[in-house]
MIDREN-537148 format. One record per residue (C-alpha): residue in three letters; x, y, z. Coordinates in steps of 0.5 Angstrom, whole numbers, m for minus. Last residue first. Example, Ala and Ser with C-alpha at 12.3 -4.5 7.8 and 13.67 -1.06 7.14 Angstrom:
aa:xx:yy:zz
SER:27:m2:14
ALA:25:m9:16
END
This chain:
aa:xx:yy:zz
UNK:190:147:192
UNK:183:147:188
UNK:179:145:194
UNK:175:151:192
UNK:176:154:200
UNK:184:154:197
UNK:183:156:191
UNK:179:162:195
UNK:185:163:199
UNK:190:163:194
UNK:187:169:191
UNK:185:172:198
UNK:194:171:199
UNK:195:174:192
UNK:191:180:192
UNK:195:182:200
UNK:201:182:195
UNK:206:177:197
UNK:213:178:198
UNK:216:184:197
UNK:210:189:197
UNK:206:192:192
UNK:212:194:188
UNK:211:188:183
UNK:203:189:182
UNK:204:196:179
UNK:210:194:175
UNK:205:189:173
UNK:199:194:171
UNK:204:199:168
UNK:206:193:163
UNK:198:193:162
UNK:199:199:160
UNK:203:200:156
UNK:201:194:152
UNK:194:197:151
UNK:195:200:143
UNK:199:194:141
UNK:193:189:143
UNK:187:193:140
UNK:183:197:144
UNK:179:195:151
UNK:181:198:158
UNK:176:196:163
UNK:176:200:169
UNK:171:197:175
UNK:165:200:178
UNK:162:201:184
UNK:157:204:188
UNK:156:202:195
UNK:150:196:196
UNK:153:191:200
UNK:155:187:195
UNK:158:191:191
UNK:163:194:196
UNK:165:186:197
UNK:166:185:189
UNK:170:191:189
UNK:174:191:195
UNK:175:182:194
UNK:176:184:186
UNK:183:188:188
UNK:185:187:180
UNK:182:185:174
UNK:179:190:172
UNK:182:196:175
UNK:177:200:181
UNK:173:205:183
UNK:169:208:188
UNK:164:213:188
UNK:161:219:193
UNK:157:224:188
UNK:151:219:186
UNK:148:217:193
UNK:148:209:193
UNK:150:208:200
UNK:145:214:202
UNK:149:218:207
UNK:147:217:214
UNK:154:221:216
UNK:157:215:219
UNK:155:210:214
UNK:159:214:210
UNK:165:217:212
UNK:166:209:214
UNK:165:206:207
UNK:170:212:205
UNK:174:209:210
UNK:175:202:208
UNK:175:204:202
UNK:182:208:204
UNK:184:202:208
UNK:184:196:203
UNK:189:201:198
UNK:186:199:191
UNK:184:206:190
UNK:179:211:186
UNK:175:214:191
UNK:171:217:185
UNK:167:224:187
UNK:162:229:186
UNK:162:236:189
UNK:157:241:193
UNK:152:236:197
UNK:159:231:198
UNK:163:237:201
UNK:165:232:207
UNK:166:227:203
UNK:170:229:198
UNK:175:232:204
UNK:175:226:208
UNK:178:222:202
UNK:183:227:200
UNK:185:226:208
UNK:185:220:207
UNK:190:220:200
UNK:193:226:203
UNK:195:221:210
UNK:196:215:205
UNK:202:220:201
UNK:206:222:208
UNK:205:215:210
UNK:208:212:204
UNK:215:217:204
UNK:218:223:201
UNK:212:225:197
UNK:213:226:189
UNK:214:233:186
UNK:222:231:187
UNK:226:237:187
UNK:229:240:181
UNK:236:238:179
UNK:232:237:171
UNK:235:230:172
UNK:234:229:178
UNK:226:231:177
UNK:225:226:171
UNK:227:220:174
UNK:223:222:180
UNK:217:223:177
UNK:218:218:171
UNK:219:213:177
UNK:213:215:180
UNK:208:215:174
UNK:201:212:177
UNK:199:216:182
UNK:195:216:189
UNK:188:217:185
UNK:183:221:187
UNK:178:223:181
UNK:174:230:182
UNK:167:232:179
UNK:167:240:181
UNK:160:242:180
UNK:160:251:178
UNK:158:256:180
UNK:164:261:179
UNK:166:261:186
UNK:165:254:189
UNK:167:252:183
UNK:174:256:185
UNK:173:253:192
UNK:173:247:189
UNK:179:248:185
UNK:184:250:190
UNK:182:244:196
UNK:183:239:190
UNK:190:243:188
UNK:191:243:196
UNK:191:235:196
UNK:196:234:190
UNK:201:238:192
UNK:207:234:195
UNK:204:228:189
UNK:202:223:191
UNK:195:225:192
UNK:194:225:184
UNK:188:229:182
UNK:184:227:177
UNK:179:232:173
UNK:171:230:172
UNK:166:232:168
UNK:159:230:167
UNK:158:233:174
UNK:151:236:174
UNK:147:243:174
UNK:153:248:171
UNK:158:242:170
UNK:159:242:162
UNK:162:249:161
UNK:167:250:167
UNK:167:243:167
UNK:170:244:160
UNK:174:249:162
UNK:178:246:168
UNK:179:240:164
UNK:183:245:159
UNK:186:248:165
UNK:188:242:169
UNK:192:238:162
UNK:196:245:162
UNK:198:244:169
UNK:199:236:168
UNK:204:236:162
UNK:210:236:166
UNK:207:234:171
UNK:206:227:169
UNK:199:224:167
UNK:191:225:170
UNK:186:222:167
UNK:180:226:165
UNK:173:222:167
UNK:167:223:163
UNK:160:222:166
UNK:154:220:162
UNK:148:224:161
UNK:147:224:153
UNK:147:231:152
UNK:151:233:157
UNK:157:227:154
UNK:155:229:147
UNK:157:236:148
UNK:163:235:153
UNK:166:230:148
UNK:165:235:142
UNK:168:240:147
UNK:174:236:148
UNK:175:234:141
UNK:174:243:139
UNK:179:245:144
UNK:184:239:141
UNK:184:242:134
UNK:184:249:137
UNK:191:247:140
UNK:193:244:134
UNK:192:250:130
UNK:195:255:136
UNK:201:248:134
UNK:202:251:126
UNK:202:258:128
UNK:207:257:133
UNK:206:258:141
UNK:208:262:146
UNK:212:258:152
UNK:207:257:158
UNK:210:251:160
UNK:204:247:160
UNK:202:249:154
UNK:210:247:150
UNK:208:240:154
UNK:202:239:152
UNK:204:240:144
UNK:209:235:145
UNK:205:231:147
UNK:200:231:142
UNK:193:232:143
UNK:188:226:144
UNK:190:220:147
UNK:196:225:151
UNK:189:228:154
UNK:187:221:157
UNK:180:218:156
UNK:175:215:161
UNK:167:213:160
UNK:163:213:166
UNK:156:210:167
UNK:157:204:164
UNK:151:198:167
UNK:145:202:165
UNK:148:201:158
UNK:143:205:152
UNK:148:212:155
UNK:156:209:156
UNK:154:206:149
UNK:154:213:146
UNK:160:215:151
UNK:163:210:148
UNK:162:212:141
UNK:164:218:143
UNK:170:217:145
UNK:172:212:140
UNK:171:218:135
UNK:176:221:140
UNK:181:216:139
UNK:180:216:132
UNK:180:224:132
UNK:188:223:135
UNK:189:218:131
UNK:188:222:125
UNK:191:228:128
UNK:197:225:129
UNK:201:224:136
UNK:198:219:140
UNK:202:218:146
UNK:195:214:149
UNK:191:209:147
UNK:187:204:152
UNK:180:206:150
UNK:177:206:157
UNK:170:204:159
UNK:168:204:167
UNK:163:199:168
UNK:159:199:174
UNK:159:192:179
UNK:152:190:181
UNK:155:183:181
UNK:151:181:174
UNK:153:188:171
UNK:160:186:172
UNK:158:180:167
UNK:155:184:163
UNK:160:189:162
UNK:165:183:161
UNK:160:180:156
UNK:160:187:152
UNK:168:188:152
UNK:168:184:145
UNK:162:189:142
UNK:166:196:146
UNK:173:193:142
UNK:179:189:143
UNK:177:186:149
UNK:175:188:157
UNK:182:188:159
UNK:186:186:165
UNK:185:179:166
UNK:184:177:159
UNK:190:182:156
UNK:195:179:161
UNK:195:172:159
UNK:191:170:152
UNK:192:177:148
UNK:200:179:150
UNK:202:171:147
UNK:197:173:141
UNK:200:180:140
UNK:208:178:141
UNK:207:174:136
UNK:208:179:130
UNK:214:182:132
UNK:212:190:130
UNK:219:193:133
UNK:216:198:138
UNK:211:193:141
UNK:216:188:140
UNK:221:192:145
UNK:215:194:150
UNK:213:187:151
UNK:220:185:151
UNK:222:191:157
UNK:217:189:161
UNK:218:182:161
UNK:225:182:164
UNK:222:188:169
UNK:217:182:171
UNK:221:177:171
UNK:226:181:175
UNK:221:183:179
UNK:217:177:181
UNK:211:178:184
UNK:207:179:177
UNK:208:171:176
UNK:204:170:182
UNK:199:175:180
UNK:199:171:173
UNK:199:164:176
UNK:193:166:181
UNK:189:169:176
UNK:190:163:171
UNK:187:159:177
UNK:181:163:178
UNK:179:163:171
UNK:179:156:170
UNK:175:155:177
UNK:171:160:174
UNK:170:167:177
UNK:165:172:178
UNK:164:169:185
UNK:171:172:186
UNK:171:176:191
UNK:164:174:194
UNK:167:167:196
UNK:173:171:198
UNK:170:175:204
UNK:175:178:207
UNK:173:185:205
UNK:168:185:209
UNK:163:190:207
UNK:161:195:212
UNK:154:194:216
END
């Protein structure tokens, strides 16, 4: 039977009345677009300037609903409050845009850590790490252009090589899977190649690596379909995330102003076509590839679910996953959950001044669901309203 993703008591079960209502203030703040824009442009404004207050205003509003805490040991109660609900933890040190090499082997120290905890924690099967949190950006960028390199930056390129490698090592090692996230175009082609590599290396038997794909991206769909024949050629698992994409605006922006041609698709119905599509890929190569449907798009759950009740797959077979935030579209996962799928939910953690960026992604993201309220925050309110809290 699917799961019956109208089923607020299930949704958000794990919630108190508390928690609830602060969840429905939030999400209805986040519906505002010039509220949000607003607050966005403070946030970034006293990240930048070090404002001492901003911390404890971010730290008891966006933080407790979107962030697991400001380490692995403060996350260890969400974890088990997800595990509870058979809900997987997906760990995500939430750095990124670091550029000396002391934060970046910071970041990746915290990587391993977590893959080390990922292994004692039958509730963390995955840890999530982004390249720009371990090699500068304008390293990627003169990579991804294939420009040659300085003999200081080949240094820096060995040195991210050597990161990755010891992540790779350790995640085989302990078999915990790591998920590569994908980011702008412009340092995309190089960020393929170096994942590319460590799958090459580490998914001989077993996926412990997993590349992104963005499918809203004109590209997208074929870069996915490429790179499985290529495993398939060289004999080794391709681990693949699908996401629609997180830097829309950036693309666009960043597109006209080189005058080149938008990478993104035209419309919403071209990039749902790819996502589905990407979806029936997935689980039509499920014994040769593994997967995370990684997407709050109630349709594109949906379907996964459909492919495979339809195809007698076992619903907790370990190559077809989804994948959610913290703290958003509980009424999929919770529901997925429910019904037996494997399920997890990204729980960003780090200090306050580092996730900033993302959780202002996290309420631009909400704003442009839809221009009135998102389908979340109609399931929040009817949840309060069956609570009697209305």
């Amino acid at each position: 039977m699917l799961p019956d993703f109208s089923n607020t008591e299930i949704a958000f079960s794990s919630k108190s009345d508390k928690e609830l209502k602060d969840t429905y203030r939030m999400f209805k703040a986040m519906n505002n677009p010039t509220l949000v824009k607003l607050m966005s442009s403070l946030g970034l404004l006293a990240v930048k300037l070090r404002l001492p207050f901003h911390e404890k205003i971010v730290k008891e509003t966006m933080f407790e609903i979107f962030c697991g805490g400001i380490s692995l040991l403060e996350s260890q109660t969400s974890i088990e409050l997800l595990g509870q609900h058979s809900v997987e933890s997906v760990l995500d040190y939430g750095a990124e845009g670091k550029s000396e090499d002391e934060e970046l082997d910071l970041v990746k120290d915290e990587v391993l850590k977590g893959i080390r905890f990922a292994a004692s924690n039958e509730c963390v099967p995955v840890v999530s790490t982004k390249m720009t949190a371990l090699a500068a950006n304008e390293t990627l960028k003169k990579m991804n252009a294939g420009v040659t390199l300085t003999s200081e930056e080949k240094v820096t390129k060995e040195r991210l090589i050597d990161r990755l490698k010891e992540i790779g090592s350790l995640a085989a090692e302990l078999k915990v899977r790591v998920f590569m996230d994908a980011e702008e175009t412009w340092i995309q082609d190089a960020i393929d190649i170096l994942v590319r590599d460590m799958m090459r290396e580490f998914n001989r038997e077993t996926a412990f690596i997993y590349t992104t794909y963005q499918l809203y991206l004109k590209d997208g769909l074929q870069r996915m379909k490429d790179e499985f024949a290529l495993s398939q050629k060289e004999g080794f698992i391709l681990g693949a995330k699908i996401v629609r994409g997180a830097y829309m605006n950036k693309e666009r922006e960043h597109a006209e102003l080189h005058k080149k041609l938008s990478p993104i698709h035209n419309t919403k119905e071209d990039c749902d076509k790819d996502y589905n599509d990407g979806v029936r890929f997935c689980v039509d190569n499920y014994e040769n590839m593994a997967s995370c449907v990684a997407s709050h798009n109630l349709e594109s759950n949906l379907l996964l679910a459909r492919l495979i009740e339809e195809k007698n797959i076992p619903k907790n077979h370990p190559h077809l996953n989804f994948c959610q935030l913290l703290g958003m579209s509980d009424y999929i996962t919770y529901n997925l959950a429910a019904s037996g799928y494997n399920v997890g939910k990204y729980m960003v953690y780090g200090p306050v001044r580092d996730v900033v960026p993302y959780l202002i992604r996290r309420a631009q993201e909400n704003t442009s669901i839809t221009g009135e309220m998102s389908r979340e925050l109609t399931l929040i309110k009817k949840e309060m309203e069956r609570r009697a809290l209305l």
